[in-house]
MDTraj code that builds the backbone (N, CA, C; nanometers):
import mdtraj as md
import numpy as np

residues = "UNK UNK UNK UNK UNK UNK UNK UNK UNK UNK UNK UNK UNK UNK UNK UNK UNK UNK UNK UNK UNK UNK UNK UNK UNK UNK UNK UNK UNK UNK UNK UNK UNK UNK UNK UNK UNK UNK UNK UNK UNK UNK UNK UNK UNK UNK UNK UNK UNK UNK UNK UNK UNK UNK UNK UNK UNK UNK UNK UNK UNK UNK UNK UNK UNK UNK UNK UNK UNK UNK UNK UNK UNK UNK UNK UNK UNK UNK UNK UNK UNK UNK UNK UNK UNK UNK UNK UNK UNK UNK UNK UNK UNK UNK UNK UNK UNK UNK UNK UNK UNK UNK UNK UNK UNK UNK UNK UNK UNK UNK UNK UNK UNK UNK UNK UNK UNK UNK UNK UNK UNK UNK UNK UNK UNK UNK UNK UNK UNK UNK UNK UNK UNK UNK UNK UNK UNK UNK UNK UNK UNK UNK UNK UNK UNK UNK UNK UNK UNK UNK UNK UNK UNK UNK UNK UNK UNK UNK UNK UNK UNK UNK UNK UNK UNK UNK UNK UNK UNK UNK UNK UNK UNK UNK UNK UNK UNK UNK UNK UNK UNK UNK UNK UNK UNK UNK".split()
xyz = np.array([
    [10.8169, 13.7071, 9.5585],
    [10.7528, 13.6846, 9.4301],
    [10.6195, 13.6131, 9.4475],
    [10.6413, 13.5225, 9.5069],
    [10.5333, 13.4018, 9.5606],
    [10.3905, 13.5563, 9.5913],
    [10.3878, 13.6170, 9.6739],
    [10.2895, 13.7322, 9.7054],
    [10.2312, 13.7830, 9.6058],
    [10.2957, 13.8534, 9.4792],
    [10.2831, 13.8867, 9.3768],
    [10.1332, 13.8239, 9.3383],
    [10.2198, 13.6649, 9.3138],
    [10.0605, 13.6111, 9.2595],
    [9.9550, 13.4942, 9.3476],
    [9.9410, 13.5230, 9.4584],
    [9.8640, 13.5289, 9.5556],
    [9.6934, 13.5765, 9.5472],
    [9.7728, 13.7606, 9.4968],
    [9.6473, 13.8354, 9.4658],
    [9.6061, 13.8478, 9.4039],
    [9.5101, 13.9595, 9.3303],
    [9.4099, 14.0413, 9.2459],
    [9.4460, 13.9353, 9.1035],
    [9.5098, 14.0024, 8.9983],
    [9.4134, 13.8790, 8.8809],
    [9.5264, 13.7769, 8.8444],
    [9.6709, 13.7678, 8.9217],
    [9.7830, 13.7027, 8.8768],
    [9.6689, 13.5479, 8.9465],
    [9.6321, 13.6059, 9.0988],
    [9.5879, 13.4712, 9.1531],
    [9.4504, 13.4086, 9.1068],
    [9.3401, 13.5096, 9.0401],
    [9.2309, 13.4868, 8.9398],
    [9.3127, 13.3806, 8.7979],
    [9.4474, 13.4101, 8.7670],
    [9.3945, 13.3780, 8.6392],
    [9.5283, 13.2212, 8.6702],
    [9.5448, 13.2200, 8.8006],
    [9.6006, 13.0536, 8.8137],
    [9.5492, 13.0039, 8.9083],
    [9.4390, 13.0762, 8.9271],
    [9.3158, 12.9160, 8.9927],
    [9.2381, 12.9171, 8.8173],
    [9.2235, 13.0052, 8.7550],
    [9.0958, 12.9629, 8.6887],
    [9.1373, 12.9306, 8.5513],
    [9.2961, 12.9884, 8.4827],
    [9.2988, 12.9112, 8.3176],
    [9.3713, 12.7655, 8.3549],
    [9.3192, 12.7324, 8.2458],
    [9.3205, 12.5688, 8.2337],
    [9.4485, 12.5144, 8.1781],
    [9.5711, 12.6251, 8.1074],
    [9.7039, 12.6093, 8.0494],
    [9.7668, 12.6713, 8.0783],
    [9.8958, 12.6420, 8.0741],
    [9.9612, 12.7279, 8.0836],
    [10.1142, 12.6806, 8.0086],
    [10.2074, 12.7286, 7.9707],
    [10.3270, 12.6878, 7.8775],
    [10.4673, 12.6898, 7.9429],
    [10.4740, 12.5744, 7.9707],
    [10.6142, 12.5572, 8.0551],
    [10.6871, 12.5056, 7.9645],
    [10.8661, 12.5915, 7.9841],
    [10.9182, 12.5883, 7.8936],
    [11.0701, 12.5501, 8.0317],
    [11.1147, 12.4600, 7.8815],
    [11.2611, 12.3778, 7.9982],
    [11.3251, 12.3876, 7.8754],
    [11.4639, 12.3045, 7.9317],
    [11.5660, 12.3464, 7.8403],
    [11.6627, 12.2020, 7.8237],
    [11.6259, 12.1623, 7.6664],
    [11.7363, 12.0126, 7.6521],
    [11.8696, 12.0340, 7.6778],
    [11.9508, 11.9014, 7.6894],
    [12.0538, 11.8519, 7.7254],
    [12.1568, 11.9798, 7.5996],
    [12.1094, 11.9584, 7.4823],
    [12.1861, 12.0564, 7.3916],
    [12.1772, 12.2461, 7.4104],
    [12.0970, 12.2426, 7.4976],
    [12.0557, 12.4402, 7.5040],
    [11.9429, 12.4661, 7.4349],
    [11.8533, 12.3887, 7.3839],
    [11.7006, 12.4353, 7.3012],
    [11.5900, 12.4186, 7.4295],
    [11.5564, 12.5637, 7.4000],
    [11.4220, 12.5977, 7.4893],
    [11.3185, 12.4878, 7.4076],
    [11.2466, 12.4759, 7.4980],
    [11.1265, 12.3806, 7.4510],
    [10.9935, 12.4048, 7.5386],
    [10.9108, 12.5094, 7.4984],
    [10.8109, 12.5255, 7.5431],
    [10.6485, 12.3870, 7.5142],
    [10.6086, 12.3707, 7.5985],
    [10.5063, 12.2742, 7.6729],
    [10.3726, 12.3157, 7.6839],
    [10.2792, 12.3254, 7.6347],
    [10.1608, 12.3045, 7.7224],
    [10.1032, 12.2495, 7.8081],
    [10.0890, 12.2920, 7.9098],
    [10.0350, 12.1922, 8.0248],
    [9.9289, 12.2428, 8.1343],
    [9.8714, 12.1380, 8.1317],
    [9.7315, 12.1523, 8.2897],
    [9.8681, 12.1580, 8.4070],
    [9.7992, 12.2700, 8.5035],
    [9.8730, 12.3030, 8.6307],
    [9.7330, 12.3380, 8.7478],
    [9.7549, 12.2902, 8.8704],
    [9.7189, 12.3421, 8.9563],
    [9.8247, 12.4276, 9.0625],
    [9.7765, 12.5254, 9.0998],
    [9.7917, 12.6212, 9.1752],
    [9.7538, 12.5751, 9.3030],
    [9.8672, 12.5899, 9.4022],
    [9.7560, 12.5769, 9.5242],
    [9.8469, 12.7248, 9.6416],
    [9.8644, 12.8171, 9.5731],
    [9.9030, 12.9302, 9.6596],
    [10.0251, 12.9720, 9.6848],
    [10.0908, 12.8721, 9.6592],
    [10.2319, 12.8840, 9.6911],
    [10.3296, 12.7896, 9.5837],
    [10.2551, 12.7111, 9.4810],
    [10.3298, 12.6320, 9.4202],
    [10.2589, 12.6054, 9.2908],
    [10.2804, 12.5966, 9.1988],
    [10.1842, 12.5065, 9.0493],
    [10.2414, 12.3572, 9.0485],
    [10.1552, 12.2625, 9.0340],
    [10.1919, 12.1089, 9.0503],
    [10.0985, 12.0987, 8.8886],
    [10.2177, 12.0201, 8.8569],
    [10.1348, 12.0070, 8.6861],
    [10.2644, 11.8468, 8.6956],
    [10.1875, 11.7226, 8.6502],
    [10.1417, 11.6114, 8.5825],
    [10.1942, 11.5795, 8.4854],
    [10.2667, 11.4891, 8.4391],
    [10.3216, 11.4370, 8.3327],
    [10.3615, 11.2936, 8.2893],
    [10.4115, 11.2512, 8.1547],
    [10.4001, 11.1223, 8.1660],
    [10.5839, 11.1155, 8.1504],
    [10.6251, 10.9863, 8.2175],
    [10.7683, 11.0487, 8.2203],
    [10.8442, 10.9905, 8.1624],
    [10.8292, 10.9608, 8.0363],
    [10.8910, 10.9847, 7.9101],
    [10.9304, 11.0989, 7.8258],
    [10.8646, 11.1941, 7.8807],
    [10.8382, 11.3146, 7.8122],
    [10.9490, 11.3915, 7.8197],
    [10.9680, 11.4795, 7.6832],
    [11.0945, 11.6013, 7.6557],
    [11.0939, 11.6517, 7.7847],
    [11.0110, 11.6973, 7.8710],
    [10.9983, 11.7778, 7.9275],
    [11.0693, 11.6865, 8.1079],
    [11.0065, 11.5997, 8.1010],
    [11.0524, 11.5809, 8.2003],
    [11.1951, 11.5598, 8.2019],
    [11.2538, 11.5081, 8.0782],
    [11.3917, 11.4494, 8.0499],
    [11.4778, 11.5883, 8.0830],
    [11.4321, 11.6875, 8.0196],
    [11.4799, 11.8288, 8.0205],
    [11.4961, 11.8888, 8.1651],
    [11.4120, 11.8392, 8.2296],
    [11.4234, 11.9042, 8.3791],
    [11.4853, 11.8278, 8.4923],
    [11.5579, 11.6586, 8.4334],
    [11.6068, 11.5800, 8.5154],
    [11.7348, 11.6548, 8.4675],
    [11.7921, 11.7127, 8.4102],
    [11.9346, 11.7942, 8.3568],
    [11.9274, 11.8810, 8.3958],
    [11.8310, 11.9888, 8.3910],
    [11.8652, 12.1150, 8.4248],
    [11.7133, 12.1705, 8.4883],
    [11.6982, 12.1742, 8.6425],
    [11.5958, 12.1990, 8.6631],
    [11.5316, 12.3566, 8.6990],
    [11.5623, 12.4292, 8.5908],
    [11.5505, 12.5972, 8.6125],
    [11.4318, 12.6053, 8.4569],
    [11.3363, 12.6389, 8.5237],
    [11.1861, 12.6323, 8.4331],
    [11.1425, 12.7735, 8.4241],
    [11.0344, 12.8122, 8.3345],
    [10.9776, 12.9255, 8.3294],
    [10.8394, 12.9157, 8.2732],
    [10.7413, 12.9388, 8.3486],
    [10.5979, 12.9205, 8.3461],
    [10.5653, 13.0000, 8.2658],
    [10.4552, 13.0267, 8.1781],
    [10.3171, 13.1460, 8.1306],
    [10.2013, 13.1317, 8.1234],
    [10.1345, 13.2238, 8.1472],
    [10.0028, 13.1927, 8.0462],
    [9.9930, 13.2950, 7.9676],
    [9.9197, 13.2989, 7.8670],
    [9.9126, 13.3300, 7.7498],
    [9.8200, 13.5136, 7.8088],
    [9.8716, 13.5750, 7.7309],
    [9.8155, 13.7050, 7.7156],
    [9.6229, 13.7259, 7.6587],
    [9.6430, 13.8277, 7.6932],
    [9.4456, 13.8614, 7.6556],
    [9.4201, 13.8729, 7.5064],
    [9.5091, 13.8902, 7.4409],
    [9.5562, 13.8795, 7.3289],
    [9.5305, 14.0458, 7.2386],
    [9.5740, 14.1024, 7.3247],
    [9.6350, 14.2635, 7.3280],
    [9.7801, 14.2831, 7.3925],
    [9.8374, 14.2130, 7.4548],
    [9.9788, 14.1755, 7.5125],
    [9.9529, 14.2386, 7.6607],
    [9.8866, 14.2139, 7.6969],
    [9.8479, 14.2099, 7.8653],
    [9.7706, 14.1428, 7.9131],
    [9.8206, 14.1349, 8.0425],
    [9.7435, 14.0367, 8.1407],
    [9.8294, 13.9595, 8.1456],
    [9.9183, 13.9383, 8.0886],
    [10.0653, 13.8420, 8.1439],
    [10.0784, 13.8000, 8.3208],
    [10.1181, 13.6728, 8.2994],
    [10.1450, 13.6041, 8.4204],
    [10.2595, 13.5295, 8.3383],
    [10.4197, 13.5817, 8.4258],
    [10.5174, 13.4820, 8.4012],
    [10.5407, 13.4179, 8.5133],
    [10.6177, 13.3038, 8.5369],
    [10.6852, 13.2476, 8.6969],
    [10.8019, 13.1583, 8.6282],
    [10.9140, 13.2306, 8.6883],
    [11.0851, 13.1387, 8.6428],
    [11.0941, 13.0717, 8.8197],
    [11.1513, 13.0006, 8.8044],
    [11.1820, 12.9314, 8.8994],
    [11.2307, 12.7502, 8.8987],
    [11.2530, 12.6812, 8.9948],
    [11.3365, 12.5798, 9.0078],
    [11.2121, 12.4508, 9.0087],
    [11.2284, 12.3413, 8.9282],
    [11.1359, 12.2162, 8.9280],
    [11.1780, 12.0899, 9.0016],
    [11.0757, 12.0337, 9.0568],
    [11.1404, 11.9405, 9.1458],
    [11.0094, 11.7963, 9.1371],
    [11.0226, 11.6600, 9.1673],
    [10.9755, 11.5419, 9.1397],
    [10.9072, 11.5632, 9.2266],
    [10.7827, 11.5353, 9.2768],
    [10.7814, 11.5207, 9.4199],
    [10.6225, 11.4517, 9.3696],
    [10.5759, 11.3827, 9.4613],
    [10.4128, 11.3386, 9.5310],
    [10.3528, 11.4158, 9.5393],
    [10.1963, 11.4485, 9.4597],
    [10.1202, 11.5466, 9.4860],
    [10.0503, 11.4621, 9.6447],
    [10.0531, 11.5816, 9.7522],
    [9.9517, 11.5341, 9.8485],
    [9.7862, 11.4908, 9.7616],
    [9.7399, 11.3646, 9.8221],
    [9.5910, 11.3199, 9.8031],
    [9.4878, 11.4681, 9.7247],
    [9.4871, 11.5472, 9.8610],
    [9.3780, 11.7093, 9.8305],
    [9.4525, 11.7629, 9.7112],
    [9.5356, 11.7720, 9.6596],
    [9.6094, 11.7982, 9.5689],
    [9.5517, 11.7540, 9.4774],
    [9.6075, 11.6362, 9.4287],
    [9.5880, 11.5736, 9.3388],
    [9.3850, 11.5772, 9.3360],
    [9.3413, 11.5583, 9.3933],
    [9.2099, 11.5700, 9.3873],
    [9.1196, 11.6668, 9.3595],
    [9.1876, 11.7738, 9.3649],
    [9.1768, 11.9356, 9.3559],
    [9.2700, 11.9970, 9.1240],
    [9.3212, 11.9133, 9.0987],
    [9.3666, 11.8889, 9.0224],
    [9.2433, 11.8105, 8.9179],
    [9.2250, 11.7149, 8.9610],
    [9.1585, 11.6423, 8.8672],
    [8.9729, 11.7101, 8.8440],
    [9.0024, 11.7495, 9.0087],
    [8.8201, 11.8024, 8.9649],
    [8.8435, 11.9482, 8.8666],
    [8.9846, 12.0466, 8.8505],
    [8.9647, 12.1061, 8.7906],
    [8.9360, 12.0967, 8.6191],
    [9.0273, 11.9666, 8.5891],
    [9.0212, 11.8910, 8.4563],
    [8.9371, 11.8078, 8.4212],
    [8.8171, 11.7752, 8.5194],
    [8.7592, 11.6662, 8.4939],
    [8.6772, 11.6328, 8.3665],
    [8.6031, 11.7577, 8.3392],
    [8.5370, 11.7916, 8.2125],
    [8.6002, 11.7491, 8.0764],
    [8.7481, 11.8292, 8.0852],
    [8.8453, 11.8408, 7.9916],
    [8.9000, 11.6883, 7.9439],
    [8.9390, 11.6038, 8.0908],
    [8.9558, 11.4510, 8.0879],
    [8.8175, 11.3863, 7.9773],
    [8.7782, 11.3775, 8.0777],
    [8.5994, 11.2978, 7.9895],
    [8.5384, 11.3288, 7.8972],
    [8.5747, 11.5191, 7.8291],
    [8.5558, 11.5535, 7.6606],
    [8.6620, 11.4504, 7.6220],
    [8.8068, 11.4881, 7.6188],
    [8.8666, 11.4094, 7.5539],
    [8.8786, 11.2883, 7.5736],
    [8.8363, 11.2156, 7.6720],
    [8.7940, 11.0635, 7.6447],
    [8.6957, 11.0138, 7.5503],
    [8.6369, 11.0836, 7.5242],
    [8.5314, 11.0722, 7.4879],
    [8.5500, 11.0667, 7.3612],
    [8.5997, 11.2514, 7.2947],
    [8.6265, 11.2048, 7.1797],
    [8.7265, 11.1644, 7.0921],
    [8.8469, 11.1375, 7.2235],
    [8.9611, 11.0166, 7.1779],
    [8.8805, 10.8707, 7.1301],
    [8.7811, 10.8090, 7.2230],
    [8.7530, 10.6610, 7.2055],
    [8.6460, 10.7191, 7.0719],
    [8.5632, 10.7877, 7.0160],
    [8.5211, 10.7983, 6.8862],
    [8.5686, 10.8241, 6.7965],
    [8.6864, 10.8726, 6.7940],
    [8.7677, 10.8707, 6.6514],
    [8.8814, 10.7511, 6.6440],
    [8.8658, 10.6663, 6.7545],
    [8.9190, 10.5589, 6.7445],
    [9.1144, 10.5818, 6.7508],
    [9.1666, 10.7072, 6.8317],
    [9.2891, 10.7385, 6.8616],
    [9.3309, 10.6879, 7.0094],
    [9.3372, 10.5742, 6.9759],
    [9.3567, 10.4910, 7.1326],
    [9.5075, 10.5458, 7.2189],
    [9.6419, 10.5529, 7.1152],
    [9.7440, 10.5952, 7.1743],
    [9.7088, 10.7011, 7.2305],
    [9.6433, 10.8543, 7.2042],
    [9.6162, 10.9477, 7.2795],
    [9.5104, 10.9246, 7.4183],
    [9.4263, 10.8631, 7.3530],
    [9.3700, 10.7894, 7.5116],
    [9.4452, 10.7496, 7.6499],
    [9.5346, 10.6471, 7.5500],
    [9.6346, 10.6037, 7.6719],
    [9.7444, 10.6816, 7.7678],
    [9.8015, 10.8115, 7.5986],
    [9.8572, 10.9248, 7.6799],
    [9.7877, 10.9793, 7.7738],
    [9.6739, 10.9936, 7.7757],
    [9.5850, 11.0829, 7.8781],
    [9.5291, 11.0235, 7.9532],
    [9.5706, 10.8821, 7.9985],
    [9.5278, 10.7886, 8.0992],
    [9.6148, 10.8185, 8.1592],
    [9.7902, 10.8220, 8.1441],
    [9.8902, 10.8562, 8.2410],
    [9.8634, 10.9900, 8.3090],
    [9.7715, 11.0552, 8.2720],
    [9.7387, 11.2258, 8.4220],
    [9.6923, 11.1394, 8.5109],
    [9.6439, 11.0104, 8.4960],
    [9.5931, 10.9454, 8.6619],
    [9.7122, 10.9105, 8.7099],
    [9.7206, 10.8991, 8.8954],
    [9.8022, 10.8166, 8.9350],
    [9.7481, 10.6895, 8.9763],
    [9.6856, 10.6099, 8.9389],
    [9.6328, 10.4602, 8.9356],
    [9.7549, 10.4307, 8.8434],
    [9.8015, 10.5027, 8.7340],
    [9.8413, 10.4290, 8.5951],
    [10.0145, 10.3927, 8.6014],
    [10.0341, 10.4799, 8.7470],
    [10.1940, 10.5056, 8.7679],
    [10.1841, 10.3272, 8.7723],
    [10.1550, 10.2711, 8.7951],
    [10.1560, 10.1263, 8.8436],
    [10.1612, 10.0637, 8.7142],
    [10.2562, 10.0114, 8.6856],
    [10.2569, 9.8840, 8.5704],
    [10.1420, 9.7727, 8.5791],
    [10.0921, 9.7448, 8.7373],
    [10.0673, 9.5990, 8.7492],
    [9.9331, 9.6418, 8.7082],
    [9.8777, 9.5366, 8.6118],
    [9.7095, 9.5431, 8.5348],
    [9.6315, 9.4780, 8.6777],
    [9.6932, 9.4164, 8.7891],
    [9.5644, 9.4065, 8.8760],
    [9.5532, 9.5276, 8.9403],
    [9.6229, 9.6100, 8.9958],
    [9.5895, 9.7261, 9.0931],
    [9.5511, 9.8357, 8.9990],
    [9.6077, 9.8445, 8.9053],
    [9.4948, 9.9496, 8.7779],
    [9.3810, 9.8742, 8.7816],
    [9.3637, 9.7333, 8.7761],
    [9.2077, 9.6920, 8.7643],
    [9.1197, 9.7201, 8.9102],
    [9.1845, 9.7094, 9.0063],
    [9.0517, 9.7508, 9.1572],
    [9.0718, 9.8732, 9.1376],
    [9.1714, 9.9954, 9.0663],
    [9.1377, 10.1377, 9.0959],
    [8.9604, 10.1362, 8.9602],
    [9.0313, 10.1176, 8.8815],
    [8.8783, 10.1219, 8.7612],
    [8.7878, 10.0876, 8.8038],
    [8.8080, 9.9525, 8.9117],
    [8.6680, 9.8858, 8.9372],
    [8.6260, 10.0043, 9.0040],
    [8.7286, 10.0760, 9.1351],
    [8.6372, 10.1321, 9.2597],
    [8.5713, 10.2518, 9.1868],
    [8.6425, 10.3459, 9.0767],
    [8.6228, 10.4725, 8.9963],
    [8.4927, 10.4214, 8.9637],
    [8.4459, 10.2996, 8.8961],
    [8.3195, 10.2684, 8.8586],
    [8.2460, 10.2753, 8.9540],
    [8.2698, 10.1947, 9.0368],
    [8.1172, 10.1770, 9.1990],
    [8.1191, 10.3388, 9.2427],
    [8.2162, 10.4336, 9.2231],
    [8.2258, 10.5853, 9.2414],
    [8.1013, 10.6533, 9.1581],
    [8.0848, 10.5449, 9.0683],
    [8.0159, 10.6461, 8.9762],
    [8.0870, 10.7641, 8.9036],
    [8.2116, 10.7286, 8.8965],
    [8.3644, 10.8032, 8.8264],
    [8.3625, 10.7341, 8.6746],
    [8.2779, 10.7472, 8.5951],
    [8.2957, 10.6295, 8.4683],
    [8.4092, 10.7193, 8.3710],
    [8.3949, 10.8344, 8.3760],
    [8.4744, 10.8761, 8.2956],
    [8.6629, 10.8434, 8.3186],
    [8.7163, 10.8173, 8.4754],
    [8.8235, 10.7769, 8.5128],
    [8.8445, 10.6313, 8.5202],
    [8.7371, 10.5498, 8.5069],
    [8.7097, 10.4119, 8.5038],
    [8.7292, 10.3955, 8.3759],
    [8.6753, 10.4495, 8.2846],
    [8.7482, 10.3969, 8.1634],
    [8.8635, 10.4707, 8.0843],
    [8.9157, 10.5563, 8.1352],
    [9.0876, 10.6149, 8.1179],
    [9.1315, 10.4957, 8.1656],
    [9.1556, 10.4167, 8.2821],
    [9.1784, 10.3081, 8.3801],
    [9.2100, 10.1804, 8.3111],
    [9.0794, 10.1636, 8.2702],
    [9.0679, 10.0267, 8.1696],
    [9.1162, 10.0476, 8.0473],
    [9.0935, 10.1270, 8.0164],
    [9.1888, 10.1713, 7.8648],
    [9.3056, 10.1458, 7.8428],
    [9.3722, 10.1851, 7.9790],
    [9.5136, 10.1867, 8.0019],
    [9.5693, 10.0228, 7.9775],
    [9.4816, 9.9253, 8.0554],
    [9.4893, 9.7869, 8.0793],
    [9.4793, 9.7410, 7.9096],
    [9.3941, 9.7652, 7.8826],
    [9.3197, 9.7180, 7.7427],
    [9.4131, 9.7139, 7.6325],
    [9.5017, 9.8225, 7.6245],
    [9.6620, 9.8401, 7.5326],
    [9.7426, 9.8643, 7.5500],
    [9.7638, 9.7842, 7.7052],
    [9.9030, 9.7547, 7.7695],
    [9.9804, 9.6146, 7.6736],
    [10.0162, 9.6342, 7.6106],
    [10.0994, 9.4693, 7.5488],
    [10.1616, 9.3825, 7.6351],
    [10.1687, 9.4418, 7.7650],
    [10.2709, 9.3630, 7.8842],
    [10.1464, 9.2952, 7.9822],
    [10.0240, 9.3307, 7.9462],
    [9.8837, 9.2551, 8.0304],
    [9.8588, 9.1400, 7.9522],
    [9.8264, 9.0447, 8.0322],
    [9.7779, 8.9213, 7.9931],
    [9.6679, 8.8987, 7.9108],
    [9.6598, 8.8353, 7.7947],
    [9.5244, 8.8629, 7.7431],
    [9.4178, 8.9052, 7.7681],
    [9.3828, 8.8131, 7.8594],
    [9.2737, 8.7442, 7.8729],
    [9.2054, 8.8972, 7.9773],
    [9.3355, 8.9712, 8.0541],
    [9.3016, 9.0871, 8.1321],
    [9.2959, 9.2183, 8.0060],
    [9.3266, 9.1887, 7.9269],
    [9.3018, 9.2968, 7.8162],
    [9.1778, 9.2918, 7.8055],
    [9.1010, 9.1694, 7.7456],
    [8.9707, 9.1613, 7.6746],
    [8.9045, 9.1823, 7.7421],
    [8.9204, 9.1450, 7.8898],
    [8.8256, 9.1894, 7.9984],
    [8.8142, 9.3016, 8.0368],
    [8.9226, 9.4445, 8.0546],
    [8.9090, 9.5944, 8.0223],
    [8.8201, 9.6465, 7.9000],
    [8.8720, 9.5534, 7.8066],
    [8.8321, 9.5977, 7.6815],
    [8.6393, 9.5843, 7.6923],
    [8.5787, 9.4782, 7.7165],
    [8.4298, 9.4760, 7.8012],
    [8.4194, 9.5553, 7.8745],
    [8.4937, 9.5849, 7.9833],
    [8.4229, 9.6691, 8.0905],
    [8.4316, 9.8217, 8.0707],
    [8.5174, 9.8819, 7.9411],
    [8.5129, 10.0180, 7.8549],
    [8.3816, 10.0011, 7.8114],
    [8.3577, 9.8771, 7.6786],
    [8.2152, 9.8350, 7.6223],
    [8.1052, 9.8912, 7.7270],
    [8.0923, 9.8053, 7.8285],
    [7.9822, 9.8237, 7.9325],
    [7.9967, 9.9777, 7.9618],
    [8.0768, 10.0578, 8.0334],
    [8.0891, 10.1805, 8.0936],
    [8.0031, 10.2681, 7.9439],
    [8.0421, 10.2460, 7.8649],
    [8.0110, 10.3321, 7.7326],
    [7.8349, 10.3144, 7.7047],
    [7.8065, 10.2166, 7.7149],
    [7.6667, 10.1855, 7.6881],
    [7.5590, 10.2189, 7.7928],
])
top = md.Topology()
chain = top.add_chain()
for i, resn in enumerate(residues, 1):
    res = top.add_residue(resn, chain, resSeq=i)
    for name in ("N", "CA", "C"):
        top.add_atom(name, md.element.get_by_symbol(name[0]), res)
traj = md.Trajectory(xyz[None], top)
């Protein structure tokens, strides 16, 4: 199967669409289809989540999934993939190969999450980093700092964001995210 989409436009259209709809199945038997960013890397789709989510809960029970992307919207060009889901560590190139494909998509919607003033969705979309897997507000704070000296402002302030309306961070490390979003923005 894996060969299948390797080639000609199955493997065009999972390096290059940006969604795709993964669908798992709750504890009761209800399909529950997902939208989600996936990277492809030839042999596998690694797609990101925050793990609270239906989805992940759904696949710690029953881990038999079924991928799509969406048709040309004439009912072809279909790309399905059923198969088995599993936890695992994206390798570094992975994950890096991942984010440069979303990066745009990240920093629109940062962007115009922090102007309409929808901070919870911000924060949801701070968890696609893995800086954020970390509870502790100091090691989220040297990843933001380094994303900044990167000249990464758009992941520097997903970063600090995260810190900024954590309720479990210390004040005083809130207000100080909360400035260094200020600064990054200006």
């Amino acid at each position: 199967m894996t060969e299948v989409l390797q080639q000609g436009r199955p493997a065009d259209r999972l390096a290059d669409d940006s969604v795709a709809w993964l669908t798992t199945v709750s504890a009761d038997g209800q399909p529950q289809s997902s939208p989600v960013w996936f990277f492809w890397d030839g042999a596998s789709l690694w797609l990101r989540s925050q793990s609270q989510a239906g989805k992940v809960r759904n696949i710690e029970g029953n881990s038999r999934v079924a991928i799509h992307l969406a048709d040309d919207g004439r009912g072809g060009d279909i790309v399905t993939i059923e198969g088995q889901a599993s936890f695992e560590d994206a390798p570094a190139e992975l994950f890096d190969a991942y984010v440069a494909k979303y990066d745009e998509a990240i920093r629109t919607a940062l962007g115009e999450l922090g102007r309409r003033g929808r901070i919870e969705e911000l924060v949801q979309l701070a968890d696609k980093l893995p800086a954020l897997a970390t509870r502790d507000p100091g090691l989220r704070w040297n990843v933001a700092a380094g994303y900044a000296e990167a000249g990464r402002e758009g992941e520097a302030r997903i970063v600090f964001a995260s810190i900024a309306h954590d309720s479990t961070a210390p004040s005083d490390i809130r207000a100080a995210a909360e400035q260094r979003m200020a600064d990054i923005a200006s």
